[in-house]
C-alpha positions, 0 to 999 in steps of 0.5 A: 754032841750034846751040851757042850758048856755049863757057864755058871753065873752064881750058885743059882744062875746057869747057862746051857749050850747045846750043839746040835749034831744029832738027828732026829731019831737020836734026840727022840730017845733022850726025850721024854714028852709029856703030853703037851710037849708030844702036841706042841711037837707033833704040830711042826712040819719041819725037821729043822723046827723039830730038832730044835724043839728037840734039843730045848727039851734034851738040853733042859734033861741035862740041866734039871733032869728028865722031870722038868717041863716047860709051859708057856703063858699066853705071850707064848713065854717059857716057864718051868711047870714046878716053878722052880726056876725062871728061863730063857730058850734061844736057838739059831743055825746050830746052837741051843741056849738055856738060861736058868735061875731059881731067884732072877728073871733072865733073857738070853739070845743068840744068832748066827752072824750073817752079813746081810743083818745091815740090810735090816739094822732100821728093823730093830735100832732107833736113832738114838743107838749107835753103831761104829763105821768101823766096816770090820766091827759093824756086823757083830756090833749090829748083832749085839743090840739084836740080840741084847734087844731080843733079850730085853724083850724076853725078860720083860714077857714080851707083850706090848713092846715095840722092839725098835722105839721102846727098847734102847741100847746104850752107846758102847766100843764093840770088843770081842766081849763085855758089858753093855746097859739098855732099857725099855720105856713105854705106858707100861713098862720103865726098866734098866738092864745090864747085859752081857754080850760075847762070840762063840764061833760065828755066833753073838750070844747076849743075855741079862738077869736081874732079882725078880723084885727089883 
């Protein structure tokens, strides 16, 4: 199917999804690997890792252009080789995400919902967050602080958070979409983001951006 939405944030800041219903062999020709891309491919022994590689780079080829490449620092952190935007990547079950933007740095996350996420909520919330009791709300608001945490930890390069005690996310009323606050705090980093937050399908989809200098 291919990218199914282009969701513009301001002239410079753009979303991408992508479905992925292609095998392998189909999205294989609308790649085209440098070197580093056909190593880091070659070392998955899944097709599902494969395909979801696959549809990043088949996704970003739609967004920029066959040209574009992704490098990652050493916290295992996507970039652009030219520099000429900051990214997120995010794929669950189906679906493929890229957030870009030539002035902010972003962070974006999607999961496909999946009851058993209350099993593990003491994975990722802390005492001070909160979720409603409503039965038919917890679910997808259990989501939205995963996936509004992951975010947070993408766009702060990951290395030395603790997902569970540094990153809090703001009480707030589960709607169907909206706007939530959530902040990081530890020896090394102090940050405050506004996220956003919405469902696609079976899908929680939460991303942030903010001005690179600020």
């Amino acid at each position: 199917m291919g990218c199914i939405t282009k969701h513009y944030l301001n002239k410079e800041t753009v979303i991408g999804v992508w479905k992925i219903e292609e095998d392998i062999d189909t999205l294989l020709s609308m790649v085209e690997f440098s070197p580093e891309d056909r190593k880091r491919y070659e070392f998955f022994r899944s097709n599902s890792r494969k395909i979801e590689f696959l549809s990043v780079r088949a996704l970003l080829a739609e967004m920029l252009g066959s040209e574009a490449r992704i490098v990652y620092n050493k916290n295992n952190k996507p970039f652009i080789k030219d520099g000429s935007h900051f990214i997120s990547i995010t794929h669950s079950n189906k679906l493929t995400a890229i957030l870009l933007s030539k002035t902010e740095r972003v962070g974006i996350d999607l999961e496909y919902m999946r009851v058993n996420i209350n099993a593990f909520a003491s994975k990722f919330m802390n005492k001070r967050e909160k979720v409603t009791r409503r039965w038919a709300d917890r679910t997808y608001h259990l989501y939205i602080h995963w996936c509004a945490k992951e975010a947070i930890y993408k766009i702060c390069d990951k290395e030395g958070i603790n997902i569970v005690n540094d990153i809090t996310i703001e009480p707030f009323v589960v709607k169907e979409s909206g706007e939530i606050r959530g902040s990081v705090e530890n020896e090394r980093i102090s940050d405050r983001f506004t996220l956003y937050y919405s469902k696609y399908d079976n899908y929680t989809i939460v991303w942030t951006k903010k001005k690179h200098d600020s």
